[in-house]
N, C-alpha and C positions, 0 to 999 in steps of 0.2 A: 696192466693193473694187477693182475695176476688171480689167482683164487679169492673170491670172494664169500664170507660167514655171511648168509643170507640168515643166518639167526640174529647176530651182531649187528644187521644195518638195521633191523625188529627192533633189537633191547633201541638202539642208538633214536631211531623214529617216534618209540614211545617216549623214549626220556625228552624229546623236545617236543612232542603235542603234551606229557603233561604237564611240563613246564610252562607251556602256553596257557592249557588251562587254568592252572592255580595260579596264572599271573594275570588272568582274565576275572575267574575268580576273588581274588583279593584284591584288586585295583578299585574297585570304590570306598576301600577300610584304608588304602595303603598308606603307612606313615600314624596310623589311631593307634591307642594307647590300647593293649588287651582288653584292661578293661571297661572302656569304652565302649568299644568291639558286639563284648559280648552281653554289656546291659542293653545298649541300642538294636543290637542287630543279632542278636542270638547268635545263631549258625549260618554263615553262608555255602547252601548247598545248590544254590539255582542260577544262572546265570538269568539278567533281568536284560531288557530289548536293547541297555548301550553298553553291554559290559565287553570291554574289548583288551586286547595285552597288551604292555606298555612297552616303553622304551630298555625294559630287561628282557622281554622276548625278542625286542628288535637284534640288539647288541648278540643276544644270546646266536642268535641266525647269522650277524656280519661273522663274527667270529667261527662258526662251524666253516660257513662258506671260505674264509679264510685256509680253516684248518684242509679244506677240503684240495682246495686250489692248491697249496704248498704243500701238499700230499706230506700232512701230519706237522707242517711246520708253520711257525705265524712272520708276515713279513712288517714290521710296526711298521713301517714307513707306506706301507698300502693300506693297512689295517688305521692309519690315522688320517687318511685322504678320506679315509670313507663315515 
């Protein structure tokens, strides 16, 4: 596999927990109109006891795992089995 940026698998780890987060985060507004949003529900800063990530974190994961296994490359015909 050769040298590995043990900084780049960091940025790469953050960028999908906080994707997960903001997609844990936003899943009980997702699809409301702004300003719906933000008369009903002010700010969401807190995660409440069922807030969980949806099928955009899912996807988000099939595809790295993808990208991972095809060392950088995506195979659709695996990628659509799944």
């Amino acid at each position: 596999m050769g040298n590995i940026d043990l900084d780049y698998i960091e940025r790469y780890c953050g960028c999908m927990l906080g994707g997960a987060i903001g997609d844990a985060l936003g899943s009980k507004v997702e699809g409301m109109l702004p300003e719906y949003v933000r008369e009903y529900h002010d700010k969401i800063i807190d995660f409440n006891g069922d807030s969980k990530y949806t099928d955009d974190t899912q996807q988000a994961i099939i595809i790295a795992e993808n990208l991972l296994v095809g060392n950088g490359l995506i195979n659709p015909e695996k990628l659509a089995q799944q």
